[in-house]
C-alpha positions as CSV (number, residue, x, y, z in Angstrom):
1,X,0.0,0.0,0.0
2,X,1.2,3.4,-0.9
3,X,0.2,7.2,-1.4
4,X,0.9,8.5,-4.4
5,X,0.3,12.2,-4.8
6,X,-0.3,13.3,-8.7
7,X,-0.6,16.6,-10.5
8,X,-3.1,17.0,-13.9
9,X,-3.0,20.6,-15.3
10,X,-3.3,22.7,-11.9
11,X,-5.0,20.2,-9.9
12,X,-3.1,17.8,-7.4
13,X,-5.2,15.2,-5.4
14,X,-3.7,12.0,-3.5
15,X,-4.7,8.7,-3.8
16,X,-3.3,5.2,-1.5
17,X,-2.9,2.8,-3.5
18,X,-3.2,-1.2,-2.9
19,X,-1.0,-2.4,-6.2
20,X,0.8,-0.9,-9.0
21,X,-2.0,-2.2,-11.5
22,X,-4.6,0.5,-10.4
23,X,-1.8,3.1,-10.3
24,X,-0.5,2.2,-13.8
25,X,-3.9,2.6,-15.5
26,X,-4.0,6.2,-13.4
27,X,-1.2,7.5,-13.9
28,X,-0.8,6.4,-18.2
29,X,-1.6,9.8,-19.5
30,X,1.5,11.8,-20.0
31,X,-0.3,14.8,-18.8
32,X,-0.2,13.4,-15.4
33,X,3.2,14.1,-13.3
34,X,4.3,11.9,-10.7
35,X,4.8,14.5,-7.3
36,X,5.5,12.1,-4.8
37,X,5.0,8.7,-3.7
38,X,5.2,7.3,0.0
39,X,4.9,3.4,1.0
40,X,3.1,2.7,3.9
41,X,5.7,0.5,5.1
42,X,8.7,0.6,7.6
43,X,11.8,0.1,6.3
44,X,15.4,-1.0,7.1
45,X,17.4,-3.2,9.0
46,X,18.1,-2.0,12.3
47,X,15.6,0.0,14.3
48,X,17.6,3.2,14.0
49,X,17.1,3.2,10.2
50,X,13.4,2.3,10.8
51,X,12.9,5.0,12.6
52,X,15.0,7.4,10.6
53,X,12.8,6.0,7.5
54,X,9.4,6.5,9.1
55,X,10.5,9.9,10.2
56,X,11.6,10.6,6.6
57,X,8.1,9.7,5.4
58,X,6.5,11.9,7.6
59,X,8.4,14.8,6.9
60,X,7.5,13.9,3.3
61,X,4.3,13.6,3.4
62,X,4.3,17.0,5.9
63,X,6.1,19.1,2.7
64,X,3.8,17.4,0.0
65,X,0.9,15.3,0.7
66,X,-0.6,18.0,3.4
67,X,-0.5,20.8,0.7
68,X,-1.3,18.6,-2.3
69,X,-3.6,15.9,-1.3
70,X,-7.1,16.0,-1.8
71,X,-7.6,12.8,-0.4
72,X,-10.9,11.2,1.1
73,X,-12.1,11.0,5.0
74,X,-10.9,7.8,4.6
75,X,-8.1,7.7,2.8
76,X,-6.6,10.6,5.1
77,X,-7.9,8.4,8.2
78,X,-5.5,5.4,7.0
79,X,-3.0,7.4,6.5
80,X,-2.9,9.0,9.9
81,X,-3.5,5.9,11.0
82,X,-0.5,4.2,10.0
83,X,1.7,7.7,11.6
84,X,0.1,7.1,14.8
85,X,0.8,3.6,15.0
86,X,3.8,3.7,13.4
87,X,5.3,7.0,15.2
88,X,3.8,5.0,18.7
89,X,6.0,1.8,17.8
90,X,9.1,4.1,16.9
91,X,9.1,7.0,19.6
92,X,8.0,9.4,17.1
93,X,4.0,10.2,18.3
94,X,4.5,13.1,20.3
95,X,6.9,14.7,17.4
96,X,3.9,13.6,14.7
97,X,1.4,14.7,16.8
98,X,3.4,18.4,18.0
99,X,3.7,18.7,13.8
100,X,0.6,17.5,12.7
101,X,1.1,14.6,10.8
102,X,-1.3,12.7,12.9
């Protein structure tokens, strides 16, 4: 699962994403650019670069996605979903919540 954030014309909206089929098919058109995408996974191999990986998401998704994405009550409920639970597993929730990520 990912976010993907896209750009038609003036417009920019988000979407999550559960496979790279769906976001093929949207994102064909060569009027559509490609702003940012985020996984909505955790990754590395020690917990340090987890952490430093999460935190790089959310500071990514802080500097794009909250400007650009027009996303869905529930697609922005998943998303803060997985920073809350994420950030509480990692030591990052109070810094996600004191910026506003979730």
């Amino acid at each position: 699962m990912f976010i993907a954030i896209l750009k038609k014309d003036y417009d920019s909206y988000g979407c999550i994403y559960n496979s790279y089929e769906q976001f093929a098919k949207d994102t064909f058109s060569p009027d559509i650019d490609i702003l940012s995408i985020i996984p909505l996974k955790v990754s590395g191999k020690t917990y340090q670069e987890r952490k430093e990986d999460l935190r790089n998401k959310a500071v990514e998704w802080s500097n794009v996605g909250g400007l650009y994405c027009d996303c869905s009550w529930n697609e922005a409920a998943i998303i803060s979903n997985f920073f809350e639970t994420s950030g509480r597993r990692y030591g990052l929730l109070k810094e996600f919540q004191e910026n506003g990520i979730c």
